[in-house]
PANU-318966 format. One record per atom (N, C-alpha, C): atom name; x, y, z; residue number from 1. Coordinates in steps of 0.05 Angstrom, whole numbers. Atoms other than C-alpha are relative to their C-alpha. Layout:
BEGIN
SITE  site      xx      yy      zz  pos
SITE    CA       X       Y       Z  NUM
...
end
This chain:
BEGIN
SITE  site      xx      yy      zz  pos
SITE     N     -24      11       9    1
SITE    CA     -74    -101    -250    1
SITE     C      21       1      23    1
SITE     N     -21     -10     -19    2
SITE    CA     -19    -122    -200    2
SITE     C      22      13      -5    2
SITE     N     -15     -18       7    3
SITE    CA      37     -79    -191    3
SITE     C      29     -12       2    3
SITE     N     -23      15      -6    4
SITE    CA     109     -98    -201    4
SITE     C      25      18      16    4
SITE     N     -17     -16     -22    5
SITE    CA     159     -83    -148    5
SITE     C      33       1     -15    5
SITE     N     -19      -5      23    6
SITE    CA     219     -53    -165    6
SITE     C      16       8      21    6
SITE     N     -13      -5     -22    7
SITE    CA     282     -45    -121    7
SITE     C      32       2     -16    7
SITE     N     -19     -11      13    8
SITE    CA     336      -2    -155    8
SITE     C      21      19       7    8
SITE     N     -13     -14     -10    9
SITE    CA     391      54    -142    9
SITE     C      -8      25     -16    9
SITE     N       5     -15       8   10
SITE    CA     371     117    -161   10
SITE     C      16      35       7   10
SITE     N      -7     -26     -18   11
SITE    CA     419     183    -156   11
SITE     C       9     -19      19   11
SITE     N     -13      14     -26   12
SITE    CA     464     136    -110   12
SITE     C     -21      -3      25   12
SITE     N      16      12     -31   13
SITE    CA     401     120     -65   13
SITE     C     -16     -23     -13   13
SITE     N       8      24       1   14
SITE    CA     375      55     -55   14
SITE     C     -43      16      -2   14
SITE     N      39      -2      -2   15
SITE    CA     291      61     -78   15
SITE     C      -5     -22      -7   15
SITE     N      27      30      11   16
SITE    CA     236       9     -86   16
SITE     C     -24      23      -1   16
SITE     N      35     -17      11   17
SITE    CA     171      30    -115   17
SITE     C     -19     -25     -16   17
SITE     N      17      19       4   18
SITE    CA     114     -10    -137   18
SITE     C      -9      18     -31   18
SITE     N      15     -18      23   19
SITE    CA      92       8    -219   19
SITE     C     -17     -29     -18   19
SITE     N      29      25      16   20
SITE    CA      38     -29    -271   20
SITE     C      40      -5     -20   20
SITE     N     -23      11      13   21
SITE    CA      86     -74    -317   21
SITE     C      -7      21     -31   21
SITE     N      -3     -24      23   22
SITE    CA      63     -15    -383   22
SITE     C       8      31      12   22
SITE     N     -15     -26       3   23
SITE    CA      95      43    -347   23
SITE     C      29      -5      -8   23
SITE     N     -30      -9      -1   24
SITE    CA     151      78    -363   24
SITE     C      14       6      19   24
SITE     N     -13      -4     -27   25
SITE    CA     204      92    -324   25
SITE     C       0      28       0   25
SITE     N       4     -30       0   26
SITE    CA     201     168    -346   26
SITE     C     -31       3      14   26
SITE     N      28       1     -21   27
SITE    CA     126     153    -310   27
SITE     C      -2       3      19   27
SITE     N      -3       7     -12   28
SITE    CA     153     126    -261   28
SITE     C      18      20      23   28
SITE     N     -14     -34     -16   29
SITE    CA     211     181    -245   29
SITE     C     -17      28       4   29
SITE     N      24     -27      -5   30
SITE    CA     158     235    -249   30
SITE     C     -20      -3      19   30
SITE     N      35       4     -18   31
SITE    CA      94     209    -221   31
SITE     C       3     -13      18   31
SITE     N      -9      18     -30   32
SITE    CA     116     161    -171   32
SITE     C      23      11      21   32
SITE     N     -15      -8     -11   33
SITE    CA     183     187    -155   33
SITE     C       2      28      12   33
SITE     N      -3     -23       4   34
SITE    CA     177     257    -163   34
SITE     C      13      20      -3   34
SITE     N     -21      -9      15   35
SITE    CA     236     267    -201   35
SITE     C     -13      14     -27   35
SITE     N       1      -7      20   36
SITE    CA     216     317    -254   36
SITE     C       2      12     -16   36
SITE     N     -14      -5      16   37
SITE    CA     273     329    -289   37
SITE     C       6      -4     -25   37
SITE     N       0      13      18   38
SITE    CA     267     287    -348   38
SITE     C     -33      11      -7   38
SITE     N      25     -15       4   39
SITE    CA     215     316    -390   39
SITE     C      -8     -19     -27   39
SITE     N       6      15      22   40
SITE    CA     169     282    -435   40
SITE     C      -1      19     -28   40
SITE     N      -1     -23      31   41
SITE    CA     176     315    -509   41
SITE     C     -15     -16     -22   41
SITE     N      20      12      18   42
SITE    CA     151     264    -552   42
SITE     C     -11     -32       2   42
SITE     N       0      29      -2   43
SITE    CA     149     194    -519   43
SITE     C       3     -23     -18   43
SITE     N     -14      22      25   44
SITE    CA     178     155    -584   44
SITE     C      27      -6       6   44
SITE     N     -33      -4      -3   45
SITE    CA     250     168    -560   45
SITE     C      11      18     -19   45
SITE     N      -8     -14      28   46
SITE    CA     260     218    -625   46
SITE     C      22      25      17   46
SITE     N      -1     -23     -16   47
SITE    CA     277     281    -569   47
SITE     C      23       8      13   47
SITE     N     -25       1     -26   48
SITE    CA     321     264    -519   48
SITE     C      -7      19      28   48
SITE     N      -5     -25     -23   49
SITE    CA     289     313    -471   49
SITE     C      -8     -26      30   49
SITE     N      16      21     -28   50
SITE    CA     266     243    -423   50
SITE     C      33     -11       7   50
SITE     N     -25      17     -11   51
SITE    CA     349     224    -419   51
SITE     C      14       0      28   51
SITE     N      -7       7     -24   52
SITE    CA     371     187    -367   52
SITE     C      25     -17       0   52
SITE     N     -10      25      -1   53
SITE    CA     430     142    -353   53
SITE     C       5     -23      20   53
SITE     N      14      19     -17   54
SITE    CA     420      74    -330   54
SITE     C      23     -19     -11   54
SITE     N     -29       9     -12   55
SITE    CA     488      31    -307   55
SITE     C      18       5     -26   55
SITE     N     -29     -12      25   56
SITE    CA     537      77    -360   56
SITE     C     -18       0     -20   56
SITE     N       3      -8      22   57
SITE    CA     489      85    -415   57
SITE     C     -28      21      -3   57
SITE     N      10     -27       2   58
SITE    CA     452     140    -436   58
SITE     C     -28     -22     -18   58
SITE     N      32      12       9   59
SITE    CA     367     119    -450   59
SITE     C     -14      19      -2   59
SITE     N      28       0     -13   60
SITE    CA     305     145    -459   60
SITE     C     -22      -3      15   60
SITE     N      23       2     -28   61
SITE    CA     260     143    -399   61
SITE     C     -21     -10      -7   61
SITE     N      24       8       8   62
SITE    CA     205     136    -449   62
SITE     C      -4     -29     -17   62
SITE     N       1      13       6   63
SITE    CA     223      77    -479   63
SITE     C       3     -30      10   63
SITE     N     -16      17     -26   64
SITE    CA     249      43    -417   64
SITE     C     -22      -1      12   64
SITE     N      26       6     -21   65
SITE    CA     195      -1    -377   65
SITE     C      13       8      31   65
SITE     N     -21      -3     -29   66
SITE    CA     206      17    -295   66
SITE     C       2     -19      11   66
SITE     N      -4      28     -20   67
SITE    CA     200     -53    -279   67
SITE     C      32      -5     -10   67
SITE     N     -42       1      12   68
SITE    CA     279     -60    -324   68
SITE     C      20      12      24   68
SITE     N     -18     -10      -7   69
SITE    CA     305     -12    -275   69
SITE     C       5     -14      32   69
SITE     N     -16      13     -24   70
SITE    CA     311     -63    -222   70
SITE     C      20     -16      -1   70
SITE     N     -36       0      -8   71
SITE    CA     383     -70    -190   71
SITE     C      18      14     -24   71
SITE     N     -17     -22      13   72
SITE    CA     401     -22    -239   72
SITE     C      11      26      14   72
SITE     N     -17     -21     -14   73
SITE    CA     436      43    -221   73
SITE     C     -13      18     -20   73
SITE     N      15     -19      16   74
SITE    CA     393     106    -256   74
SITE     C      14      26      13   74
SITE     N     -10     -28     -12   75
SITE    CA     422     178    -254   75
SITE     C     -18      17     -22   75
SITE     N      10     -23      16   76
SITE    CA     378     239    -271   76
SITE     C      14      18       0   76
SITE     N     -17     -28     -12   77
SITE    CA     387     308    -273   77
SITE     C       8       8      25   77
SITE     N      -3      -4     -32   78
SITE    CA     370     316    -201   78
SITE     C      33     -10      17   78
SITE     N     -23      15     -11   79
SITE    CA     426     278    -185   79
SITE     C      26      12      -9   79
SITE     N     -10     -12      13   80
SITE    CA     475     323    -225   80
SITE     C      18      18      25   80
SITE     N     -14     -13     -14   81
SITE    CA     495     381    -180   81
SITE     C       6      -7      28   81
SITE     N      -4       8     -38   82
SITE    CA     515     373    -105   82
SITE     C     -10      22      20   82
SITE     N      28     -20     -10   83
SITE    CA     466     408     -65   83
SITE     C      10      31     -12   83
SITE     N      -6     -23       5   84
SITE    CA     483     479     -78   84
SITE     C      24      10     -21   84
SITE     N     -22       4      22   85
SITE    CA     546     463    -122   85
SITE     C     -12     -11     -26   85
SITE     N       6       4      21   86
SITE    CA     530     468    -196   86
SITE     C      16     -23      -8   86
SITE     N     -23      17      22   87
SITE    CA     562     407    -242   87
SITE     C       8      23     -19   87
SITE     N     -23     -20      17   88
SITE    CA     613     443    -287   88
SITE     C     -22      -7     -31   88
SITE     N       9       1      26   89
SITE    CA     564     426    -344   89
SITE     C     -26      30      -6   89
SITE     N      27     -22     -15   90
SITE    CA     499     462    -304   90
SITE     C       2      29      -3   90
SITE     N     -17     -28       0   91
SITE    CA     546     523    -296   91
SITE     C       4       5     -29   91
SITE     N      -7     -21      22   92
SITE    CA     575     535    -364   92
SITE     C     -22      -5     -20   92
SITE     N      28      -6       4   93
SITE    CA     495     522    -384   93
SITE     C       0      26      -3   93
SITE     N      -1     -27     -11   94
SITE    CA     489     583    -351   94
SITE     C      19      26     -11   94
SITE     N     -18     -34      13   95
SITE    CA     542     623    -370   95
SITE     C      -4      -1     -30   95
SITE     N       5      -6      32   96
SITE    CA     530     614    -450   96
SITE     C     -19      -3     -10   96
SITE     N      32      -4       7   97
SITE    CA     459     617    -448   97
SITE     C     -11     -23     -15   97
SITE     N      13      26      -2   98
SITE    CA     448     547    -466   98
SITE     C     -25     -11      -1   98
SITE     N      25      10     -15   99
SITE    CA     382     543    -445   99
SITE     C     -17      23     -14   99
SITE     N      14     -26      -6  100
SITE    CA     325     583    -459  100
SITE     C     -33     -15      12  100
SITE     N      24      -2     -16  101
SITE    CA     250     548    -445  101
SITE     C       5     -22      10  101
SITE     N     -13      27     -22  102
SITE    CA     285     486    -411  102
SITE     C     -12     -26       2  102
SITE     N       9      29      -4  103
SITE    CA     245     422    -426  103
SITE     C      24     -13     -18  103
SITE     N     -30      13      16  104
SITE    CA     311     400    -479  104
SITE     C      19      -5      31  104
SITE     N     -22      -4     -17  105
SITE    CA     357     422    -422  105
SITE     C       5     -22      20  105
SITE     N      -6      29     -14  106
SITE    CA     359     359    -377  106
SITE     C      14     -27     -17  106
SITE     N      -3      14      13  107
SITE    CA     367     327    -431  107
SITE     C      22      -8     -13  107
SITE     N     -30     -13      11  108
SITE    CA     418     359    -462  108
SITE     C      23      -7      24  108
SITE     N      -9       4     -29  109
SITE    CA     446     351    -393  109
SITE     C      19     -19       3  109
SITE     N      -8      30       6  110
SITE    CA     460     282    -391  110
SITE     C       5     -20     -20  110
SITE     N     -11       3      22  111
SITE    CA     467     274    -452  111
SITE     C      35       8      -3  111
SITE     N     -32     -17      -2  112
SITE    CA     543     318    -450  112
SITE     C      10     -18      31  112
SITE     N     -13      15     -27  113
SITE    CA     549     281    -382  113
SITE     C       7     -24      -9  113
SITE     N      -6      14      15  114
SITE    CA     550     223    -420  114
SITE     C      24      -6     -16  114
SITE     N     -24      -5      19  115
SITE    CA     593     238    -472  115
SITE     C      28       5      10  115
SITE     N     -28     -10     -12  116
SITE    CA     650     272    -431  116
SITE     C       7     -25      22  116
SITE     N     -12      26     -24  117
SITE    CA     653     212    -380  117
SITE     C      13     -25     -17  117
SITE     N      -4      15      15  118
SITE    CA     663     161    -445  118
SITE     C      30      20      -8  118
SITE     N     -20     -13      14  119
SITE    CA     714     223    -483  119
SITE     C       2      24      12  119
SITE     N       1     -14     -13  120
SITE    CA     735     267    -437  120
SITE     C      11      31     -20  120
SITE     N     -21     -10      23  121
SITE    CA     769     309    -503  121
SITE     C     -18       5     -25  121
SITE     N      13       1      34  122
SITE    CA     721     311    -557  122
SITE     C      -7      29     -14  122
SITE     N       1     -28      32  123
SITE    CA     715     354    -622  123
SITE     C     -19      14      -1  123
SITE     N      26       0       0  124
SITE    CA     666     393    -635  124
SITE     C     -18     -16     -20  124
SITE     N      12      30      16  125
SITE    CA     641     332    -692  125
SITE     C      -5     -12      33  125
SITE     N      12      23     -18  126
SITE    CA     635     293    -629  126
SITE     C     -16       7      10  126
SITE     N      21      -6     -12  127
SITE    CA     606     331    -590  127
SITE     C     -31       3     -15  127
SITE     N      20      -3      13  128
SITE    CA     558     348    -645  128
SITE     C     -16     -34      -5  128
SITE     N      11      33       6  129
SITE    CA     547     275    -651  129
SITE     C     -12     -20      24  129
SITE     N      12      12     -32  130
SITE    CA     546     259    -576  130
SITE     C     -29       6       1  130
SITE     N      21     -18      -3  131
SITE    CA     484     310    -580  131
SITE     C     -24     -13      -4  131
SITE     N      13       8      26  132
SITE    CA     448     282    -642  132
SITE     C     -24     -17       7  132
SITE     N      19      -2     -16  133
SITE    CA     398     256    -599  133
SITE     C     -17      14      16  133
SITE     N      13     -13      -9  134
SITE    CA     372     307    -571  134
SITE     C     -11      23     -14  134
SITE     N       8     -20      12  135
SITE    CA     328     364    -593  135
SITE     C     -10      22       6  135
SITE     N       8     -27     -16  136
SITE    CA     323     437    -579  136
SITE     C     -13      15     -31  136
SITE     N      14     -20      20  137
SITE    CA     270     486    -613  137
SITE     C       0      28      10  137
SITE     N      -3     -29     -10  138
SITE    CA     291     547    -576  138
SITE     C      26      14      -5  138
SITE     N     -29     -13      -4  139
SITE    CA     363     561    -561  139
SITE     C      21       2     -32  139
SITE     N     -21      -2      17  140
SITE    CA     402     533    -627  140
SITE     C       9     -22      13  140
SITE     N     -20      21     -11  141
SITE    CA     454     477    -619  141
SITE     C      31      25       6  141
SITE     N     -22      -6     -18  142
SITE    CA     515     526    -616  142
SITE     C      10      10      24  142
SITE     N      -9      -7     -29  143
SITE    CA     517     552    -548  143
SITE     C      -5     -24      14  143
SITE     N       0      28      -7  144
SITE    CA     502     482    -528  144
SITE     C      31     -12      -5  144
SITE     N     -20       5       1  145
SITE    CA     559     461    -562  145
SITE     C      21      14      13  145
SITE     N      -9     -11     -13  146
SITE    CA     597     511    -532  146
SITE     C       7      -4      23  146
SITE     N      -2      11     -33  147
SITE    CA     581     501    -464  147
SITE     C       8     -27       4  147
SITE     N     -12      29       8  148
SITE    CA     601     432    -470  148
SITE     C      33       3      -5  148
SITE     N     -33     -13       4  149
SITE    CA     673     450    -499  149
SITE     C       8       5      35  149
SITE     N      -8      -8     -33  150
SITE    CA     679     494    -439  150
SITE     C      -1     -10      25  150
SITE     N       2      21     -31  151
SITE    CA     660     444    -387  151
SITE     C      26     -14      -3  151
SITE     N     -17      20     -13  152
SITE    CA     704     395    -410  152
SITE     C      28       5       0  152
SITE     N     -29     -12      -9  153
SITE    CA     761     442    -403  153
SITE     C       8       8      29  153
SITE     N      18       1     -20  154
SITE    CA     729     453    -340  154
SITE     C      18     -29      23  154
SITE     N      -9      26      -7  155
SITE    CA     732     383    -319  155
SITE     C      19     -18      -4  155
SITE     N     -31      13       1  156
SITE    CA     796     356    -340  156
SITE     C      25      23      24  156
SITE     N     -20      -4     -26  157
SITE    CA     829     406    -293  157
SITE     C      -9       5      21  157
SITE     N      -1       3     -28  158
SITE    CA     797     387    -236  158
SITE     C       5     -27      13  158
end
């Protein structure tokens, strides 16, 4: 089967990559790219742990062909902190224990990155609602929610 070429922005860098027209782009960021931050959880899109966003909107990786993501603009996790500088989301992860066996956590990730770039202010209803795609079987949603709060108190005064 030929392969279809694909010439996109990824994480503010210009990539091309060659994939079959039935991958995914969560395939595609993993196995080709070797971005693998986006985690597969259930490949239906039910999860949220494959989220990615692709020019302002928040997707599924697994639902998304990687031939779509040409001249698009795709941001993973990877792309999140600045080399050694946590994102204010990454960090108050961390400080409220957020996380515990980490395939949700990317997810979750970009997901709140999402949300706070649309409502830089939101409730915790919103946030709980920003979320509502995603799914954690470890941690709980409230220290999630939490950390979230705290970021974007975080990020409005910087």
């Amino acid at each position: 089967m030929a392969g279809v070429a694909v010439s996109t922005t990824i994480n503010g860098d210009a990539v091309e990559y060659l994939c079959q027209p039935d991958e995914t782009l969560l395939e595609v960021l993993r196995d080709r790219l070797g971005l693998t931050g986006a985690k597969e959880g259930c490949g239906t899109g039910d999860c949220g742990a494959c989220s990615v966003i692709v020019d302002g909107r928040l997707v599924c990786s697994c639902l998304v062909l990687g031939a779509e993501a040409e001249g698009r603009k795709v941001e993973t996790i990877e792309g999140m902190a600045h080399g050694d500088q946590l994102h204010p989301l990454q960090q108050k992860f961390l400080e409220h224990a957020a996380l515990q066996c980490g395939i949700c956590t990317p997810g979750f990730l970009i997901a709140a990155k999402d949300l706070l770039a649309k409502n830089p202010s939101p409730t915790e209803e919103e946030i709980r609602f920003g979320l509502a795609g995603n799914l954690c079987r470890c941690t709980g949603y409230d220290k999630i929610v939490r950390a979230v709060q705290d970021a974007a108190v975080v990020m409005k005064g910087a």
